[in-house]
C-alpha positions in Angstrom: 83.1 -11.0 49.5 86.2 -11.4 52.0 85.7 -14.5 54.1 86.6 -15.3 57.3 85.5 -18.0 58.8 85.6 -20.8 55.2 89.0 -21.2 52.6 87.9 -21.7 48.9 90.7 -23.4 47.3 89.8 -23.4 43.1 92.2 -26.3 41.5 91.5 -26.7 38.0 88.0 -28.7 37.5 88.3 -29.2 40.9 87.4 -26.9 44.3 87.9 -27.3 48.0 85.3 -25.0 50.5 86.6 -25.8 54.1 84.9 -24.3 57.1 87.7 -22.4 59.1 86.8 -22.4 62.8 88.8 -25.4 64.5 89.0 -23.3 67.8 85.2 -23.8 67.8 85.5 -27.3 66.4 83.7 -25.3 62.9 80.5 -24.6 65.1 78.0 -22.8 63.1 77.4 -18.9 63.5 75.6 -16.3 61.6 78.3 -15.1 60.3 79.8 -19.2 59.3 76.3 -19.7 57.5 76.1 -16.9 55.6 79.8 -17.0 54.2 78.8 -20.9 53.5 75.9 -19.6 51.3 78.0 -16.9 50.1 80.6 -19.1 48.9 78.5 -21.7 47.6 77.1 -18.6 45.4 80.1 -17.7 44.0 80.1 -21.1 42.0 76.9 -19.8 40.1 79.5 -18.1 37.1 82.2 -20.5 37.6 82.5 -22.8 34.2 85.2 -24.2 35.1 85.1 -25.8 38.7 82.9 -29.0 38.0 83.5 -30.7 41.5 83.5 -28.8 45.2 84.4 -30.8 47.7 83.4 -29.4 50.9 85.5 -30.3 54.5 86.4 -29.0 57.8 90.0 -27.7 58.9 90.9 -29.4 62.2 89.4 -32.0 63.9 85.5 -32.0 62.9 83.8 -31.1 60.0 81.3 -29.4 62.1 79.9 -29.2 65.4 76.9 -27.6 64.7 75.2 -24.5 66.0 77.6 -22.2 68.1 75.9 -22.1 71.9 78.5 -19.8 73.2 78.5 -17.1 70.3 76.1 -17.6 68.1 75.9 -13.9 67.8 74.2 -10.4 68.1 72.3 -11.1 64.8 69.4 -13.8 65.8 68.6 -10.9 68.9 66.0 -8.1 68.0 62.4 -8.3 67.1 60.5 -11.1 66.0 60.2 -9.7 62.3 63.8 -9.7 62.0 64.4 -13.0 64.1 62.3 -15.0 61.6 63.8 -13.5 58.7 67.6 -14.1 60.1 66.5 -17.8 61.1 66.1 -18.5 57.8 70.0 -18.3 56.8 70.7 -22.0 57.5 67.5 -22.9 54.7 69.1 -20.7 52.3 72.5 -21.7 52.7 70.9 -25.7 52.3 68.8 -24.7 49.3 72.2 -23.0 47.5 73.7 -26.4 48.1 71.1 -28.6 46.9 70.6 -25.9 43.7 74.7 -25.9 42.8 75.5 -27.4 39.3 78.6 -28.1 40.1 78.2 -32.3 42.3 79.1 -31.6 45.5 81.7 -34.3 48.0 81.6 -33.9 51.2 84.9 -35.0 52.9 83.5 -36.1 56.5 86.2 -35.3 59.2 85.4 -35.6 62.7 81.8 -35.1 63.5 78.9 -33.3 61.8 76.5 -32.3 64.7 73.0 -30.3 64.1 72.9 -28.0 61.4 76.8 -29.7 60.6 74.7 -32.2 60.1 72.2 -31.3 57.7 75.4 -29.8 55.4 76.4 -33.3 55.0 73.1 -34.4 54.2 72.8 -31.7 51.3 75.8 -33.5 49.7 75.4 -35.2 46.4 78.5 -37.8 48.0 80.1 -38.1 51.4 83.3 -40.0 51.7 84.2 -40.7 55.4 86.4 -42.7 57.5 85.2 -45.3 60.7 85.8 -41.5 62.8 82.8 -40.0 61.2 80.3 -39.3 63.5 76.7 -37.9 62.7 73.9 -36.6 65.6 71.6 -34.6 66.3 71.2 -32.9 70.1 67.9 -30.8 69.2 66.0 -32.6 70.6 67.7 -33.2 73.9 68.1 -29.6 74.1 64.0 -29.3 73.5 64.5 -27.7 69.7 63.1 -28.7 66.7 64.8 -29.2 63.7 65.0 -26.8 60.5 67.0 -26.3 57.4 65.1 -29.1 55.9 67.1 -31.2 57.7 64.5 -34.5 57.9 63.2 -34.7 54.7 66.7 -34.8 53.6 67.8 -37.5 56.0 64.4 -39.3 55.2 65.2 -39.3 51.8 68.5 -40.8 52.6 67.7 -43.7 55.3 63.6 -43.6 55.8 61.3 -42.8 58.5 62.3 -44.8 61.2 65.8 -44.4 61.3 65.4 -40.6 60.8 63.3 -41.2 64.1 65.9 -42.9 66.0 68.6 -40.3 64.9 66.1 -37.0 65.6 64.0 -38.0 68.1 66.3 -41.2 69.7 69.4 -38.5 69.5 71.5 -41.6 68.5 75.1 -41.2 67.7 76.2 -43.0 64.6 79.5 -43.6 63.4 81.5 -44.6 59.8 80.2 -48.0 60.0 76.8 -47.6 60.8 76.7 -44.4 58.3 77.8 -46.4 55.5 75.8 -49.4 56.2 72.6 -47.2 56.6 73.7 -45.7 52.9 74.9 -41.8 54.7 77.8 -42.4 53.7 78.7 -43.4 50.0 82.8 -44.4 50.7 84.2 -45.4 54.0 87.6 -45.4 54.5 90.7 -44.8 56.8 90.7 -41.6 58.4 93.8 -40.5 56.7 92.7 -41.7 53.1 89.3 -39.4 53.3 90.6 -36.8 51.5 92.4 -38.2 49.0 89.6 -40.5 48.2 87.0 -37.8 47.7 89.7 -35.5 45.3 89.5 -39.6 43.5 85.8 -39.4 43.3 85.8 -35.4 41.9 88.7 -36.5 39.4 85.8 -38.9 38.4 82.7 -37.1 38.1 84.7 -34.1 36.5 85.7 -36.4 33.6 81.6 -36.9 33.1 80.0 -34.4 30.1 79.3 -31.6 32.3 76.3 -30.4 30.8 74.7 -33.5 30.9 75.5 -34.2 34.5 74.2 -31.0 35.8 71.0 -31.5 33.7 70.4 -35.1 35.8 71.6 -34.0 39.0 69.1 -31.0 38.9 66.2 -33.4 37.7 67.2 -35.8 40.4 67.2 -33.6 43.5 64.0 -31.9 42.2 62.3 -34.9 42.5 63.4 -35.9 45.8 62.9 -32.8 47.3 59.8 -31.9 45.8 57.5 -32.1 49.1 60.5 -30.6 51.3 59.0 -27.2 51.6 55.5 -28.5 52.0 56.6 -30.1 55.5 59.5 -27.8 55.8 57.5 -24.0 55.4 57.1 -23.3 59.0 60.2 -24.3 61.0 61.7 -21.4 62.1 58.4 -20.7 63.8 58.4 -23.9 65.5 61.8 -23.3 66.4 60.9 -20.0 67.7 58.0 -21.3 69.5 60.4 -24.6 71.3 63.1 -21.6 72.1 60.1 -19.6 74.1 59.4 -22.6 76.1 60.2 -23.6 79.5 61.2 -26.7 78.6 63.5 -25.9 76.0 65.6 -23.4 78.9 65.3 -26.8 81.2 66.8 -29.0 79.0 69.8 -26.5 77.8 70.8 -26.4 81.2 70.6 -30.1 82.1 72.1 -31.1 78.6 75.3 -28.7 80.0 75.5 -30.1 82.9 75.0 -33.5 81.5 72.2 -34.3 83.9 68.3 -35.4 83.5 65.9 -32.7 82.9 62.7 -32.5 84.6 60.6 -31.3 82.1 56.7 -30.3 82.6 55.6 -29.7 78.8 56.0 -25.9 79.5 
């Protein structure tokens, strides 16, 4: 597959998958997600790379879902919109299924679905510039791509409440005190402390590493579809509302929606 919109960079034991949009600060497309799940496939044969780091060219890792082009492909009927939806889920689960440990090097922000890539991560090395949040909910969405039990996993019930409900905005400190992020360092050192971390983990019997990394995320993500089956229809459903048109427009125009649970 020719990509477009990610780099894959293959160094030795060692690969580099950066998202490729900085005009649109890596915003998150139809056509971003499925090249992400794409590329993350194409490690399925690959015996040699042991460590991808993932990253984001310009400013931010990524800004989440593309408002202003998020494409002609989520349009049609609903059998086909369901099905489409459904990208961002697959694209998680080809993350959370890789054998090769994953680093995410956290530039910037990781907003929304940016957000749940960087919860998929095995690591995430950032500096005090890392930001994570989650707008959804101020734009009357719900979440998906298994986005909270993965974050609930990470930092507990609460907290994932104040970040997906609260729509708090948490930066490098907070993220590595609340255990998001596993390194925290200066902005400029981020990458070079996350090839540090795959130089590590690639010197680790491979074989072995992929069998407890596999045994690991099974068991923490065992309930995740349980809770997690139906959330493109719920997003589907918050999209038909009134409320959810409300608050797109006053979250645009940075004002307080009225809202009327419509």
């Amino acid at each position: 597959m020719k990509f477009h919109n990610i780099t894959i960079e293959r160094q030795g034991q060692v690969s580099i998958v950066s998202l490729n949009r900085p005009e649109r600060a890596n915003a998150l497309n139809f056509c971003l997600i499925s090249e992400v799940e794409a590329a993350v496939l194409s490690f399925r044969d690959d015996v040699t790379t042991r460590v991808v780091i993932f990253t984001g060219i310009g400013k931010n890792f990524c800004a989440g879902a593309d408002l202003q082009n998020s494409g002609d492909e989520y349009l049609g009927p609903l059998v086909q919109r369901r099905r489409r939806r459904r990208i961002g889920e697959r694209a998680i689960q080809s993350i959370l299924e890789m054998d090769q440990i994953t680093i995410l090097a956290w530039n910037g922000a990781a907003a929304g679905g940016g957000g749940c890539l960087a919860l998929a991560m095995d690591f995430r090395v950032g500096s005090p510039d890392s930001l994570l949040f989650f707008p959804e909910v101020d734009l009357g969405l719900n979440l998906m791509w298994r986005t909270m039990p993965l974050c609930v996993s990470l930092v507990g019930p609460a907290k994932t409440k104040r970040l997906m409900i609260g729509g708090e905005r948490i930066f490098g400190e907070q993220l590595s005190s609340w255990g998001i992020l596993d390194t925290l360092v200066a902005k400029e050192d981020v990458i070079g402390k996350a090839h540090e971390m795959a130089d590590f983990y690639s010197g680790k019997p491979h074989i072995a590493a992929q069998m407890i990394k596999r045994s690991i995320n099974s068991y923490a993500t065992a309930l995740d579809r349980a809770v997690m089956h139906a959330d493109v229809d719920q997003f589907l459903l918050a999209q038909s509302t009134e409320d959810h048109s409300v608050a797109a427009r006053a979250y645009r125009e940075k004002s307080r929606p009225i809202l009327k649970g419509n």
